[in-house]
N, C-alpha and C positions, 0 to 999 in steps of 0.2 A: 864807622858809619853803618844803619841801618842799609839792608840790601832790599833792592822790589820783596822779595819772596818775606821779608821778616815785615814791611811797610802792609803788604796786605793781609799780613796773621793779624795784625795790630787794629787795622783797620776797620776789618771783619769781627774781631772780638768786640771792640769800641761800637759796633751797631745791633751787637748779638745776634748774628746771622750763622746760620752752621753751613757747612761747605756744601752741603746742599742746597739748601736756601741761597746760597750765592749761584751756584751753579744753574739751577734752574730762572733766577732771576737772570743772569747773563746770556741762557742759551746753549750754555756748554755743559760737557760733561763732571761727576764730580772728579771723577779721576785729573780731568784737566787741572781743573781749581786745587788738586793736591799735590799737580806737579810744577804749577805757579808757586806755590809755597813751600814748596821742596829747595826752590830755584833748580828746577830740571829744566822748566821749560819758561818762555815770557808771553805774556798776554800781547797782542797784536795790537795794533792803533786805535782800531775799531772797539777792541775788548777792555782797553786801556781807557777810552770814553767813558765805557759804558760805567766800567766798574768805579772810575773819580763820580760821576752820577749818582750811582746806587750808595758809594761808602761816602760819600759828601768831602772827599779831601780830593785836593787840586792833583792832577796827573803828576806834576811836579812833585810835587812830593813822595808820589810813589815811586816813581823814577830817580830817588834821593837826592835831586837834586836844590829842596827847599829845606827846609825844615816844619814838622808837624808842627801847627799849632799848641799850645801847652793845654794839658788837661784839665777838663772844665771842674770849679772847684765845685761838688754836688751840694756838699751844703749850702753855697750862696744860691745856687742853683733854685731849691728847695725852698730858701727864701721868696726868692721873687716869683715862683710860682703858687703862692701864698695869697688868696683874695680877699687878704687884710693882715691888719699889723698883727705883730705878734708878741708876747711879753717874754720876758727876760726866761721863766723856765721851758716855755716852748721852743725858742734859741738853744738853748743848751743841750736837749732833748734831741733838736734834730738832728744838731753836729754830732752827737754820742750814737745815734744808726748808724751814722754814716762813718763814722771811725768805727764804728761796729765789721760794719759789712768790709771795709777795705783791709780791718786785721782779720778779718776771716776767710778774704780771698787771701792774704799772705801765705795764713796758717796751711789751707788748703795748697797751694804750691808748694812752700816750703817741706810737707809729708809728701807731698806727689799722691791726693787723693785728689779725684774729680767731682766738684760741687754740683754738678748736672744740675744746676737750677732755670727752670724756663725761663726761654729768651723768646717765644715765640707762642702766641695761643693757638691749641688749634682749633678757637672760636670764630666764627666769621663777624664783621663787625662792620658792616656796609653805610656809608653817608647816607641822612636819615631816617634810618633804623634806631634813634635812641629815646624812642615813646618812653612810657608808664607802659604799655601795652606790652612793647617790644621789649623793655624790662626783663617782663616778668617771663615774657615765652622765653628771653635767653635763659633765665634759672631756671625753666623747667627741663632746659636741654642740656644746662651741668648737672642737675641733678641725673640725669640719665645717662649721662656720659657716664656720671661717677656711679649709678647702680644704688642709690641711695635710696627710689623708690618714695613715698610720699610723707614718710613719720620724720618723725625730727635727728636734726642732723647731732650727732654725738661730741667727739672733737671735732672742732674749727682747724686747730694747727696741726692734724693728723690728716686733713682733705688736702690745707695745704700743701704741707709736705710730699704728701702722694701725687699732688701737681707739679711737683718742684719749685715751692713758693717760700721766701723764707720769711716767716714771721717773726719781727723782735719788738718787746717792750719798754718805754719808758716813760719817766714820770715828764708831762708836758703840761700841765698844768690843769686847775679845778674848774678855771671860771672858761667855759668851752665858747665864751665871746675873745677873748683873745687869746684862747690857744686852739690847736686841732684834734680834733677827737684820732687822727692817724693820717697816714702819708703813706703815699705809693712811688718806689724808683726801681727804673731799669737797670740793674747796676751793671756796669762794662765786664764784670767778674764773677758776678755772682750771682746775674741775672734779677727775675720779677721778685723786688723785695719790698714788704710792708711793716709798717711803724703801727704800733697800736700806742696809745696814750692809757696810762699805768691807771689816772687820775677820774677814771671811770668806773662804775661800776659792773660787777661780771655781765650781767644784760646787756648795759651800752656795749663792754668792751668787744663780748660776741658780734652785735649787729657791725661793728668796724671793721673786725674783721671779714666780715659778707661783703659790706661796705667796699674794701679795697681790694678783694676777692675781685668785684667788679673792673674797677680799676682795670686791675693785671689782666685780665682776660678780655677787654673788651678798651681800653684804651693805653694800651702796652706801646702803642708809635709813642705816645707820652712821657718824655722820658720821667718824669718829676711831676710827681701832684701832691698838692695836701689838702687834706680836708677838711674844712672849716666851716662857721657858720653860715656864711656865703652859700648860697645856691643855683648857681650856674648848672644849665640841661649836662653835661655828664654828674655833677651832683646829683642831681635829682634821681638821673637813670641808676646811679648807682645805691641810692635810699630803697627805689625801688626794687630793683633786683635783692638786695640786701632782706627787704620783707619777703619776696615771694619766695626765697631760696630759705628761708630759717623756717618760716613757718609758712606753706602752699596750701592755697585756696583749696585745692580737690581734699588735700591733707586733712587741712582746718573742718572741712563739711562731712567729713568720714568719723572723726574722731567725735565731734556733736550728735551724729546721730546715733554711732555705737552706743555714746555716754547718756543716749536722749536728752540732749542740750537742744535748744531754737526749734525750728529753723533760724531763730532769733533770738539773740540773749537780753536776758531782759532780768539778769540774777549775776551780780559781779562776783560770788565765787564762781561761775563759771569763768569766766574768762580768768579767775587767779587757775584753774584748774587747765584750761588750754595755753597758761601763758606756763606753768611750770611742766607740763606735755612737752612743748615745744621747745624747752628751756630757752628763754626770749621775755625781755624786760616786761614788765607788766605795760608800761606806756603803746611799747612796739606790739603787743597783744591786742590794746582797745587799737591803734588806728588801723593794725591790719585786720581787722574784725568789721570797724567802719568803711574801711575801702571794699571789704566784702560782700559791705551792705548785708551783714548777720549782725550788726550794731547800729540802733538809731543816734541822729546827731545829740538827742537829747538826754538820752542814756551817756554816750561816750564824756556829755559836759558833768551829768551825774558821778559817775563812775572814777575821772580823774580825779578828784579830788579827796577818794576814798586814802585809806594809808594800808597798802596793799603787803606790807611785809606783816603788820598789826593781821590780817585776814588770813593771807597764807598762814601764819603761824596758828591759830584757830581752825585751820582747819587740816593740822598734823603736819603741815610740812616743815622739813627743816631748812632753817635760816641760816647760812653764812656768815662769817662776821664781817667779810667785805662787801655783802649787801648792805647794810648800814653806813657804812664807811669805808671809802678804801684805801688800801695800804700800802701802797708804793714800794715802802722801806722793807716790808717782811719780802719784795722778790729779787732775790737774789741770781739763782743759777738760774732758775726757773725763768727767767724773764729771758733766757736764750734758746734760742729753734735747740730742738730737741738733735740734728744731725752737724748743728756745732759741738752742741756738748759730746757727741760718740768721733766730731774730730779731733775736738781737744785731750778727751782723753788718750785717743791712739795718738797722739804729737808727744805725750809725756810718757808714753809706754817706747816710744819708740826711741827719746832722747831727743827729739826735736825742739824741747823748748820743755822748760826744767820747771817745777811746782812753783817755785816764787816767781817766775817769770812770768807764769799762766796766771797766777793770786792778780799781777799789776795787770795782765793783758783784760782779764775780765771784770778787774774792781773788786772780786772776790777775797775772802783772808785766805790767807796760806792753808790751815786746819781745813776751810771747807775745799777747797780744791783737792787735800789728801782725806777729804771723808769721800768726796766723790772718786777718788781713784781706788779708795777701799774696796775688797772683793770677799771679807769677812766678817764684814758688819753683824750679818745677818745666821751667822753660824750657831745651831745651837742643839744641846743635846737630846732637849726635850723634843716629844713626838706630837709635831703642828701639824695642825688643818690640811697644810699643802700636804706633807709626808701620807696622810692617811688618804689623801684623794690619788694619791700614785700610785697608793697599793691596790686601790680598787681600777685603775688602768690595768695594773699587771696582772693584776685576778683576771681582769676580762679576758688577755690575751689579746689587748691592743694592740701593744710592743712589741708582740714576734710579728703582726703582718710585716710581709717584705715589702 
């Protein structure tokens, strides 16, 4: 039988709270809260209240004398937190996260690495604070947290990451009326994790991840959201933030005037020229241009119906072949957070779970999980690019500063 001290490890991880966060939420100290969990010492009557209150399980329980409720299944979860039906590849889609995330919390205990993934923003997120207005001030204040400053944001899943956010991909379907363009869960293990839907294009796929960028940071009590056609005020708030955070008004009026665009655009290669600035879909260009009021209404109805990859490509830029169409099936490894795949590989360096093992864990073929464990791929005798930019480090006398 589970003892108090193992009921509130359990407890506490199931809320994502760090023993600080408990600690200071109870009033005590964290040293207390880790001799509670030690079983050194027991929480008092009063402290025994407080903490069935704060971790939502009956006293009883903690006290082993009931049994925990069984754990909540997240996919059905994820369902019904859905504000509409959903079709059969978005079903499948979402159970495949979330089998994702719980074989990655294994993975990670099983190696004894720690996921550090946020459980907790340190954004403030006050009842109603969730304008269009309040939006956009909260991205201007991640951007600042994060030091990104006003030009366009580079990787999506490198900011994430850097927040302890874990991004995975899958295919959820085309018709974005009965599926979700992505999803946001708290997960008990692995903390703030996001779903992107495959079934998009690079542009959309970016704005999703802004999109539930939001989410995490600004409605993380939540344990489960998806995002869908439906637009309910944390929807919205988070479209919003999602535009100010990709491409920022002060940003958007800096780069116009540098490039002497506007005050007003009134020539849709500009905005193909600020929408590939910003790397941000051509659509999320005109309306955060029109919400700028640097786009007339009557321009933005001209403007959409242009065929904006036909322009961009006329005017040098190069095209993707997932802007046209995207391809679900060509992502393979790449469709996982970039600090599964550096655990995966240490769990088969290590013996913790063997190349065919990993091929079934990830859907992956055997050969590609031993090309990714390859360390000589890349070996060769000839003298590359990289080789000859080393010798001019070495020339400089880089390499001996101490």
């Amino acid at each position: 039988p589970m003892t108090v001290a193992d009921q509130l490890v359990r407890a506490r991880s199931a809320t994502g709270l760090g023993q600080d966060d408990l600690a200071n939420a109870i009033g005590v100290s964290r040293a207390m809260v880790s001799y509670w969990e030690s079983g050194k010492r027991m929480p008092n009557d009063r402290q025994l209240a407080a903490l069935s209150q704060l971790l939502r399980v009956p006293i009883a329980v903690i006290l082993g004398d009931e049994e925990p409720a069984a754990a909540p299944d997240i996919a059905t979860m994820l369902l019904r937190g859905a504000d509409q039906s959903l079709g059969t590849p978005a079903l499948g889609g979402l159970r495949e996260f979330v089998t994702f995330l719980d074989s990655y919390a294994s993975l990670a205990d099983e190696t004894k690495v720690a996921i550090r993934g946020m459980r907790q923003s340190p954004f403030v997120s006050g009842a109603g604070y969730e304008g269009v207005e309040d939006a956009r001030r909260k991205a201007e204040e991640v951007r600042s947290h994060l030091r990104v400053g006003l030009g366009p944001i580079g990787d999506m899943d490198a900011i994430c990451e850097l927040l302890g956010i874990t991004v995975y991909r899958a295919a959820l379907g085309a018709d974005l009326s009965q599926s979700p363009s992505g999803a946001f869960v708290n997960h008990p293990d692995v903390g703030f994790s996001v779903l992107v839907n495959l079934e998009m294009t690079p542009g959309r796929r970016r704005f999703t991840i802004a999109h539930e960028l939001a989410h995490a940071l600004f409605h993380g009590t939540h344990r489960y959201l998806v995002s869908t056609a439906a637009k309910p005020p944390r929807e919205r708030f988070a479209d919003a933030f999602a535009g100010e955070f990709l491409m920022p008004t002060e940003g958007v009026r800096r780069v116009m005037e540098e490039q002497g665009f506007g005050p007003r655009i009134d020539d849709p290669t500009e905005v193909v020229h600020l929408q590939r600035f910003f790397n941000v879909s051509y659509i999320t260009a005109l309306v955060r241009l029109r919400q700028a009021k640097m786009l007339s209404q009557a321009n933005l109805d001209a403007f959409k119906s242009l065929r904006p990859l036909v322009l961009a490509r006329s005017l040098g830029y190069e095209i993707s072949e997932e802007e046209y169409s995207p391809h679900p099936d060509k992502w393979r490894l790449e469709r996982f957070p970039q600090r599964f795949r550096r655990l995966l590989r240490t769990a088969i360096q290590k013996g913790v779970i063997s190349v065919p093992s990993a091929a079934a864990l990830t859907g992956l073929s055997v050969p590609e999980v031993a090309e990714m464990m390859s360390t000589d791929l890349a070996v060769s005798t000839e003298k590359t690019e990289e080789l000859t930019e080393l010798e001019e480090f070495e020339a400089s006398g880089v390499l001996g500063v101490a």
